[in-house]
N, C-alpha and C positions, 0 to 999 in steps of 0.2 A: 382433510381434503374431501372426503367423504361426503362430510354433512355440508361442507362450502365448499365446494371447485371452481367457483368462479370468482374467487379470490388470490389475486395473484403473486399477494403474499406468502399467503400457505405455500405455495412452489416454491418459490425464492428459500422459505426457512427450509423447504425438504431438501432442496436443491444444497443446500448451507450443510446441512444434516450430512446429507450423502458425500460431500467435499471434506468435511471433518475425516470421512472412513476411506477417505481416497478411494472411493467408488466414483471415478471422473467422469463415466460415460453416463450413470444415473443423474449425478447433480448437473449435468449440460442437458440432459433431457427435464429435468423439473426445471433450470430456467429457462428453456426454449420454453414451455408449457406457461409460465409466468406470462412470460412477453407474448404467447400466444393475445393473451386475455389484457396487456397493456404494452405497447410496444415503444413507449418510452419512460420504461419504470430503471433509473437511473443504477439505482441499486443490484439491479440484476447484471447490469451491464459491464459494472466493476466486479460482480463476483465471477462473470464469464474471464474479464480481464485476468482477475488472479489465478484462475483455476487453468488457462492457459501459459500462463506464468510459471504455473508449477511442473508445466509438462516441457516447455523450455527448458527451463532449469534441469530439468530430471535425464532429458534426454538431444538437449540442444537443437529442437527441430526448431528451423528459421520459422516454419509456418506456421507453427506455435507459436513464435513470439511475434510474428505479424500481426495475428489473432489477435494475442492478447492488448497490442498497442492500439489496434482498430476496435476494442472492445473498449480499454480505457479512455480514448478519446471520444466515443459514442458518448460515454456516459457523463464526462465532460459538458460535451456540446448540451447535453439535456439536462443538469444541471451542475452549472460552473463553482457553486460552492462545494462539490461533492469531494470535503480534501480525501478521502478514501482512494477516490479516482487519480488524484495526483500523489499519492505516498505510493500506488502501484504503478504507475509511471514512470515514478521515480528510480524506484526499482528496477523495474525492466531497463530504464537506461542505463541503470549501470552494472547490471551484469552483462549489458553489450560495451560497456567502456567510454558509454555517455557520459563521461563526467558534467561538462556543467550542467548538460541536459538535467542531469537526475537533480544539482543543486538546484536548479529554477524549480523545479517543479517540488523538492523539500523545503525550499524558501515560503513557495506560494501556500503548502499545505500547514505551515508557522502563521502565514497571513489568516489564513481562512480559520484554523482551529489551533489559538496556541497554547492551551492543555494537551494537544498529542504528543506527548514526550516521545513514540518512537520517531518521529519525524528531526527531533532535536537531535538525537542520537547518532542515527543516517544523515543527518545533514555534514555533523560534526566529523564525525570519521570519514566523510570525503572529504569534507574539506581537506583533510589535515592528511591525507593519503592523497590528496593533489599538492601539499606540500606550501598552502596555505595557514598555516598557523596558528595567524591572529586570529583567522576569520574564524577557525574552528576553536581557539579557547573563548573568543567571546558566545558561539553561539553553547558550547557545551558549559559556558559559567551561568546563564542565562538558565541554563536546564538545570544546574543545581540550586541556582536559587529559587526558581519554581516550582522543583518539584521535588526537593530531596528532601523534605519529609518523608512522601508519601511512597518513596519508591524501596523495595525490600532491598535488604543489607547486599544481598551478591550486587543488584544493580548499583548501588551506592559505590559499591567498592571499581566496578568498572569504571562509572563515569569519573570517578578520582583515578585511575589510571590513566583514562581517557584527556583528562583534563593535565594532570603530570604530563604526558608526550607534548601535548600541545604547548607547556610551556618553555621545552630543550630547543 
């Protein structure tokens, strides 16, 4: 940052940095500094998303998760293939009990990038925790045939448990 600060990447990655060490007050200052210098770098705007997300989560403040729905939809609006932005969306809707909300928006992130297996995953388990079934062994058969090679033996072993519930 040093030798380029007006590169609004470099924040973004410090900003990335400082969320890894759950320093949440550093990495929301490195992406406000980002967006200083671009103020619709999309990317930043889904990691405000998550990192408000986290603090929901952690501590249940509504305002926090206002944040974070206003942050992921920001980034949304500025770019709509940004599936990042709708798998934390997704998210957020359902640790408030969004159920389909959170499926539209795991569906959409299938549409946009369908190599992201966590998406298949989260899709799958709510489906199947809304008591959907089908829907959820087709999309978690769909994940093992795409991706279980690639995925390490624990995950392997879940998505076959995963895929066992879905078929009682």
């Amino acid at each position: 940052i040093k030798a380029e600060n007006h590169n609004p990447e470099n924040y973004n990655f410090l900003g990335v940095a400082y969320y890894k060490k759950r320093d949440f007050p550093a990495a929301l200052e490195n992406y406000r500094k980002a967006l200083e210098l671009d103020k619709n770098y999309a990317s930043v705007f889904n990691n405000i998303g998550s990192l408000y997300l986290m603090v929901f989560r952690k501590n249940r403040d509504e305002k926090a998760y206002q944040l974070a729905m206003d942050s992921f939809d920001r980034a949304i609006r500025i770019d709509p293939r940004l599936f990042a932005a709708y798998n934390g969306r997704g998210a957020a809707h359902h640790f408030k009990g969004q159920t389909d909300a959170a499926i539209a928006d795991w569906r959409k992130v299938i549409e946009i990038n369908p190599n992201f297996v966590d998406a298949y995953f989260n899709l799958g388990v709510t489906l199947s925790g809304k008591g959907d079934k089908a829907a959820a062994l087709e999309i978690l058969t769909a994940c093992k045939e795409r991706f279980q090679s690639r995925l390490p033996i624990p995950v392997r072993q879940r998505l076959e448990r995963l895929i066992a519930e879905a078929r009682k």
